[in-house]
C-alpha positions as CSV (number, residue, x, y, z in Angstrom):
1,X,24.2,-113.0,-51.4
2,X,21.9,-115.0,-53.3
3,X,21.8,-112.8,-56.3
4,X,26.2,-113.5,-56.4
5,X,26.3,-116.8,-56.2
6,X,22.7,-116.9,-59.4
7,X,25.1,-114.8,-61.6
8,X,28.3,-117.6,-60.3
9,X,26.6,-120.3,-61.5
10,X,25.1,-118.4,-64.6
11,X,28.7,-117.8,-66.1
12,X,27.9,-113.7,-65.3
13,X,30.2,-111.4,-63.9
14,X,29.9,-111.3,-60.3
15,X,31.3,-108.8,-57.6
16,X,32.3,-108.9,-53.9
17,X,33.3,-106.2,-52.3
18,X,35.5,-106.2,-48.7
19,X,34.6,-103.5,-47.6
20,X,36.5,-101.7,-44.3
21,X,34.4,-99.0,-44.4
22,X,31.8,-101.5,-42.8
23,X,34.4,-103.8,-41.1
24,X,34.3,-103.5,-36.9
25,X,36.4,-101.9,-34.8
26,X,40.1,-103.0,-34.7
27,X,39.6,-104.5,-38.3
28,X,41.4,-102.4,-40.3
29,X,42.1,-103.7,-43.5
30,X,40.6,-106.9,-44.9
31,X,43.6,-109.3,-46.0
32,X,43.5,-112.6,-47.4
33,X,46.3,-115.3,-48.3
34,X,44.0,-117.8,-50.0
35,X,41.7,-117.4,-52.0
36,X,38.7,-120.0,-53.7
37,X,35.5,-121.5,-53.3
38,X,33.6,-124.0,-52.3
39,X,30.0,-125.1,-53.0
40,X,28.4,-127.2,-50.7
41,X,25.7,-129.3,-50.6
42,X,24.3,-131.2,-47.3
43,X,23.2,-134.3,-49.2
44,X,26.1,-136.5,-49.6
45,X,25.0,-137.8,-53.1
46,X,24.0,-134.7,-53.9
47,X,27.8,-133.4,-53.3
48,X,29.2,-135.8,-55.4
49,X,27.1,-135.0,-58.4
50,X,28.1,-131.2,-57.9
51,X,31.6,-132.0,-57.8
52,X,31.0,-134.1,-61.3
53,X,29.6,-131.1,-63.0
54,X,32.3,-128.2,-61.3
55,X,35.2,-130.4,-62.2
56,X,35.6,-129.4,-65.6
57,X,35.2,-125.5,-64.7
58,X,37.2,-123.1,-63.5
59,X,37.1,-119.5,-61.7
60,X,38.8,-116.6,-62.8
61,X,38.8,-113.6,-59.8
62,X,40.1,-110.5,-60.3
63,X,41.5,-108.3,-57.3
64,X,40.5,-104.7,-58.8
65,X,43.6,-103.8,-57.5
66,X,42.2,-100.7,-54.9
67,X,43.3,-101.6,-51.2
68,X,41.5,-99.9,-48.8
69,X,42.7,-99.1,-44.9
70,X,41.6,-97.7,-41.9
71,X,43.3,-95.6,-39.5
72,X,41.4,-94.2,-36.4
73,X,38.6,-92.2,-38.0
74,X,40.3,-91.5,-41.3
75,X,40.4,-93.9,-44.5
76,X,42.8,-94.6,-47.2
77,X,43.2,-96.1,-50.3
78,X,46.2,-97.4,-51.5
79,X,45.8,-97.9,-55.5
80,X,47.7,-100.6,-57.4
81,X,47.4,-102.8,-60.6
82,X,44.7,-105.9,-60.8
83,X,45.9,-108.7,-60.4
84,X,44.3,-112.2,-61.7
85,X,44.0,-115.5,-60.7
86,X,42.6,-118.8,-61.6
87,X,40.8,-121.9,-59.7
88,X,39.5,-124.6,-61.2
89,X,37.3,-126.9,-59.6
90,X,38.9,-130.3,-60.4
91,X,39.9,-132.5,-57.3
92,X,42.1,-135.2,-56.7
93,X,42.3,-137.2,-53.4
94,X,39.9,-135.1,-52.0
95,X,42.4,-131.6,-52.4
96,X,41.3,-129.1,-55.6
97,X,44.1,-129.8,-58.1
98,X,45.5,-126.4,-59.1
99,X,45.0,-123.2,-56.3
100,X,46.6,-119.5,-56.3
């Protein structure tokens, strides 16, 4: 949403929320094996002068640590510790320098 990405760029705290309960059928359980983000402009100049300012930054996301599952009609929640990680934004060649 719009409001996310204001407090992003602010510095602010900012939550997202997969959330299964919402998901469609035969989705189950929202997984992920990368995680990051991209900003993107559709002026090319424009792009480049964002990626001058995000390369010194970074990102710190924190998985909360709650998984949540469906099973037929029924939902679950398997609990477990947070777990942290870090992006920055800095490139090199085109690829972001450091990734979890």
């Amino acid at each position: 949403s719009q409001e996310f990405i204001h407090k992003l760029l602010r510095g602010e705290e900012a939550t997202i929320l997969a959330d299964v309960l919402r998901s469609p059928p035969g989705k189950d359980a929202v997984k992920f094996n990368r995680i990051g983000l991209s900003l993107v402009c559709h002026n090319k100049a424009k792009q480049q002068e964002l990626d001058a300012i995000m390369s010194g930054l970074s990102l710190v996301m924190v998985h909360l640590g709650n998984n949540y599952y469906r099973y037929g009609n029924n939902y679950y929640i398997i609990p477990s510790s947070s777990h942290t990680f870090e992006f920055t934004f800095a490139k090199k060649n085109g690829a972001y320098v450091s990734e979890n």
